[in-house]
C-alpha positions as CSV (number, residue, x, y, z in Angstrom):
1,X,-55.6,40.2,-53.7
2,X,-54.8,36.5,-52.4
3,X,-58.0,34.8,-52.5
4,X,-59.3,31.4,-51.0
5,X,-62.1,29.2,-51.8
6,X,-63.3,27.0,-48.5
7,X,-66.1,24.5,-49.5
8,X,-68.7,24.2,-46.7
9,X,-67.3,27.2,-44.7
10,X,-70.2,28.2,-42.8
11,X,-69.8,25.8,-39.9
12,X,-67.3,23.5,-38.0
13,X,-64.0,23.3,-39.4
14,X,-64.9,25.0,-42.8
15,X,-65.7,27.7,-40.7
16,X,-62.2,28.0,-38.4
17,X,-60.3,27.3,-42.0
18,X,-62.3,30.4,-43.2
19,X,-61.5,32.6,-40.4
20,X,-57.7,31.2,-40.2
21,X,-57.2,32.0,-44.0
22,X,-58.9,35.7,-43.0
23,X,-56.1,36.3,-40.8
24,X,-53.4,35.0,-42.5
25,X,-54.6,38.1,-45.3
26,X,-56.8,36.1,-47.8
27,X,-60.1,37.1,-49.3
28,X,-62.1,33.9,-48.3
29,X,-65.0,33.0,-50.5
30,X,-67.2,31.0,-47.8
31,X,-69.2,28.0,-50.1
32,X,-72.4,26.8,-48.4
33,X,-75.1,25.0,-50.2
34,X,-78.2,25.4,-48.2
35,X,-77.2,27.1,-44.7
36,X,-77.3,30.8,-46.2
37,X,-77.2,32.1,-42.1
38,X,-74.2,30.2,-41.3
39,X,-72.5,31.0,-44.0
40,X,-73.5,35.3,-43.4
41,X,-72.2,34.6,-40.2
42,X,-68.8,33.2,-40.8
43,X,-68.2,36.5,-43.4
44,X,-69.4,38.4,-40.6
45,X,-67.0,37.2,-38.0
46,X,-64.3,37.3,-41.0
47,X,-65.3,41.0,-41.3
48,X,-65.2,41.8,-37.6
49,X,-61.9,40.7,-37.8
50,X,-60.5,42.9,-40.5
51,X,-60.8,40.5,-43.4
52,X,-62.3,40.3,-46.3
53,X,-64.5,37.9,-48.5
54,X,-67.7,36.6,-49.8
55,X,-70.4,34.1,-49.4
56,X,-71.1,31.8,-52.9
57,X,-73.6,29.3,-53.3
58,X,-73.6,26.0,-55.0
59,X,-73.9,22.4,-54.4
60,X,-70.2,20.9,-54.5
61,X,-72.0,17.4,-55.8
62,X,-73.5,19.1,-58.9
63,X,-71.5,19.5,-62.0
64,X,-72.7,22.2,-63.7
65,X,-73.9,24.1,-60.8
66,X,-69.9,23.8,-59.7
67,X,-69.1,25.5,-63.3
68,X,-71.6,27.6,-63.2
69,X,-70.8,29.5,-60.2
70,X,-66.6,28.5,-60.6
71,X,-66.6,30.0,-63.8
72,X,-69.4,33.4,-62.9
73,X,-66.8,34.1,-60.3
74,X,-64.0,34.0,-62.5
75,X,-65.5,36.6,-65.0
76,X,-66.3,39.0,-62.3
77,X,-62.8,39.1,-61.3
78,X,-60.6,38.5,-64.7
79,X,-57.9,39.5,-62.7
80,X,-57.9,37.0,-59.8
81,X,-57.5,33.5,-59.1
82,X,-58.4,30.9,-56.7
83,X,-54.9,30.3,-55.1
84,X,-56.3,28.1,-51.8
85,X,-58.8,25.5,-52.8
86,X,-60.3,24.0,-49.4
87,X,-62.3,21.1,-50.3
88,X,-63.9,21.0,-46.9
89,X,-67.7,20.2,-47.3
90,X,-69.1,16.7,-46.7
91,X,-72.2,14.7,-45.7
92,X,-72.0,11.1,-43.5
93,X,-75.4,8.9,-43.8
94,X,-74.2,6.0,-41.7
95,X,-75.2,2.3,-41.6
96,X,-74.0,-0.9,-41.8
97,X,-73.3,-2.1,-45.1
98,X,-76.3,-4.9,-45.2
99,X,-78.9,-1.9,-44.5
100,X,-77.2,0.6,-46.5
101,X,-79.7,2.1,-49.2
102,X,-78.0,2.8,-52.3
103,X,-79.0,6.4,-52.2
104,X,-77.2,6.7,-49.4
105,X,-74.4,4.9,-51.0
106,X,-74.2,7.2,-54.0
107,X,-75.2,10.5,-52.5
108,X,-72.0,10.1,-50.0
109,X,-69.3,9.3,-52.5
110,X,-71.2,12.1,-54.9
111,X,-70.6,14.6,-52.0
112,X,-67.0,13.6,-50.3
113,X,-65.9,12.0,-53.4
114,X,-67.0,13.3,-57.0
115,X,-67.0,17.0,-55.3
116,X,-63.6,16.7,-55.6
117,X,-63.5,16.7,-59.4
118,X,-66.0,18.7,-59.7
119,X,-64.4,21.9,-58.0
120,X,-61.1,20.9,-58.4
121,X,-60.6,20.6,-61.8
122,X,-61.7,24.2,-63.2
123,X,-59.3,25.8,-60.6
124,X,-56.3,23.8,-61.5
125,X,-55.2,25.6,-64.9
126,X,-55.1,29.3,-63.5
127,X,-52.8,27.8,-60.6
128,X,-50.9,26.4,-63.2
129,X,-50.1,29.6,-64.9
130,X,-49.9,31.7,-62.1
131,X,-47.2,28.7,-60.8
132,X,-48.4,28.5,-57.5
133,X,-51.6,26.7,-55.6
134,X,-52.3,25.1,-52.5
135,X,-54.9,22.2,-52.9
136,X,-56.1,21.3,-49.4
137,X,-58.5,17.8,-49.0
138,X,-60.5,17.6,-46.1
139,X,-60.1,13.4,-45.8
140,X,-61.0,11.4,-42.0
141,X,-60.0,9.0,-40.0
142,X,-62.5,7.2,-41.7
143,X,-61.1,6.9,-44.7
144,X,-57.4,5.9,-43.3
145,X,-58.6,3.0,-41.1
146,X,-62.2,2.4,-42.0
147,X,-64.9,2.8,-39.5
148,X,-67.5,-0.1,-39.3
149,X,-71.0,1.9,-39.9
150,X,-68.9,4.2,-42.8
151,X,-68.5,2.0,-45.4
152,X,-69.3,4.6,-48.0
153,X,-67.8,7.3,-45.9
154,X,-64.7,5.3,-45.6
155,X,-64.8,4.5,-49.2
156,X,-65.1,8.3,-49.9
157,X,-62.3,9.7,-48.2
158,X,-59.9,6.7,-48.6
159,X,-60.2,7.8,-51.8
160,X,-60.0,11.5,-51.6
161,X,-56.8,10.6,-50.4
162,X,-55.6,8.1,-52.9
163,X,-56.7,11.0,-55.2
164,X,-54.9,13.8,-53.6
165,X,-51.5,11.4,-53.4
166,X,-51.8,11.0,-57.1
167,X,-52.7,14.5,-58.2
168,X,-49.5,15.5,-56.1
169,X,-47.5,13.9,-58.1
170,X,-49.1,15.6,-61.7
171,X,-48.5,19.3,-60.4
172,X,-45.6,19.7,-58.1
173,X,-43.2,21.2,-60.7
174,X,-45.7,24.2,-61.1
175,X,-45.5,24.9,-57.5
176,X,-48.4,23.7,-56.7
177,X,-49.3,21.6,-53.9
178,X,-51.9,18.9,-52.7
179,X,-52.5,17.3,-49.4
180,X,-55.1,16.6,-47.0
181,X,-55.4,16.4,-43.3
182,X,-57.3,13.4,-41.7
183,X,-59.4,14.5,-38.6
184,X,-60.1,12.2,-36.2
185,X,-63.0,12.8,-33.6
186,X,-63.7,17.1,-33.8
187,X,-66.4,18.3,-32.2
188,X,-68.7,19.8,-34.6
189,X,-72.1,19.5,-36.4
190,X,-70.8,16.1,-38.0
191,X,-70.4,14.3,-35.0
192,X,-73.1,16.0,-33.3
193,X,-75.1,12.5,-32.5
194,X,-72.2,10.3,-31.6
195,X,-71.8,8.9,-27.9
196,X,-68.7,11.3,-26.8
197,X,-68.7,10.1,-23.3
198,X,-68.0,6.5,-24.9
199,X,-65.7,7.8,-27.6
200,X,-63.5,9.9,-25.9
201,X,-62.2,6.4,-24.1
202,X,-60.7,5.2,-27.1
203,X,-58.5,8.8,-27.8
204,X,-55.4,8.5,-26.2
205,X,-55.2,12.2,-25.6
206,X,-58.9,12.3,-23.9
207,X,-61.0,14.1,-25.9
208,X,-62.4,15.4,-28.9
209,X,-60.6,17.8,-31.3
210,X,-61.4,21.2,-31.9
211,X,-62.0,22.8,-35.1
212,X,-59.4,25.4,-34.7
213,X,-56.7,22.9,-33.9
214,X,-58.0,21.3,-37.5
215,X,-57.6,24.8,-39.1
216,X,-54.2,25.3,-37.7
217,X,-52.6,22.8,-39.4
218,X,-54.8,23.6,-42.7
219,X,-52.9,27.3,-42.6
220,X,-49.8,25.9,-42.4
221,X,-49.8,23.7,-45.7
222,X,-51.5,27.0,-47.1
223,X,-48.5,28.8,-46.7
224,X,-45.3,29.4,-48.3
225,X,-43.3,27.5,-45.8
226,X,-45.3,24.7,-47.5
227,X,-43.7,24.2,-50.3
228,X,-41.7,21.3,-49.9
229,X,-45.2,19.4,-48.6
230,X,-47.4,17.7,-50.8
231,X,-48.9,14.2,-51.7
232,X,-49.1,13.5,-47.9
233,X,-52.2,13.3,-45.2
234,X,-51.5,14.7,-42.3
235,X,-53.5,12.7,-39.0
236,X,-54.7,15.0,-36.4
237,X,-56.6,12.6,-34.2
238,X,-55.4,12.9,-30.8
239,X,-53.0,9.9,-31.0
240,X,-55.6,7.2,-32.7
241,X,-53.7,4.9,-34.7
242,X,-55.0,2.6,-37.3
């Protein structure tokens, strides 16, 4: 059994990696922390579609609750491994830096930033031994050009990809890979409350992404034909340049 692990799978783009990674023949455990009927409902569509997987529950941004459940999945299947970590899941609480509560400040890098740590770590040694893994970092255009209004989220996921660069670089001669893809403007739940009319002016291809165009390319550093990939972040932004 190929399994997959897809943090924050129960909406938006966690939830078209989810169902990509179904088809492509992986059991897809779908992470959610507090949106239990989102996540039912991307296993169900996984389901309906001939795939298998489950729904798991814990707070990327908590430590122990990360081990906790990481390490309670592990004993109820001694012989499986995570083989496709997705860190997907992610929080924005946006203001200009001279209004920017520190709360906000700290609960956005825990989230976007220390989440990756947390869940990437334990996984790492079975890939190791089993001499193949596909690490895949859900980064932003934020955090390749900075967005005024993001300074923490920029912060974040500029360094989710310095990160994901680096760790590249530790793992590659076990056949295991790291990258991360940058999204640009996708329309889901994260850019719910942003001016689209306004936004879509500055896109050179016209509009905003769509999840599934996000999971596409996701699927493709999952794959075998991968293997030659890592340490990079791949834009996919409709032609925004920094």
């Amino acid at each position: 059994m190929k399994v997959a692990l897809v943090t924050g799978g129960g909406r938006g783009i966690g939830r078209a990696v989810s169902l990509q990674l179904a088809k492509m023949g992986y059991y897809v455990i779908v992470n959610y922390c507090s949106n239990q009927a989102a996540a039912e409902e991307t296993l169900a569509a996984i389901n309906e579609m001939g795939g298998q997987g489950e729904i798991l529950r814990f707070d990327i941004s908590d430590k122990e609750a990360v081990a906790a459940a990481l390490s309670g999945w592990q004993s109820a299947h001694p012989d499986e491994y995570i083989e496709v970590l997705v860190n997907n899941a992610g929080i924005r609480r946006d203001n200009l830096m001279i209004w920017m509560e520190e709360e906000d400040w700290s609960k956005v890098l825990q989230t976007n930033l220390h989440s990756f740590y947390h869940v990437t770590r334990p996984l790492l040694q079975p890939m190791i031994l089993h001499r193949f893994g596909r690490i895949i970092n859900i980064a932003s255009l934020s955090g390749l050009k900075g967005l005024p209004g993001q300074v923490n989220y920029s912060a974040a996921k500029g360094g989710l990809i310095a990160a994901t660069k680096a760790l590249a670089q530790e793992v590659a001669r076990k056949n295991v890979t790291v990258n991360a893809v940058a999204p640009g403007f996708i329309a889901s739940d994260m850019t719910a409350g942003l001016d689209e009319a306004s936004l879509k002016k500055e896109i050179p291809a016209g509009r905003f992404g769509r999840p599934e165009e996000v999971a596409a390319v996701v699927a493709f550093l999952a794959s075998r034909e991968a293997s030659y990939v890592t340490g990079e972040c791949i834009s996919i932004n409709g032609g925004i340049y920094c």
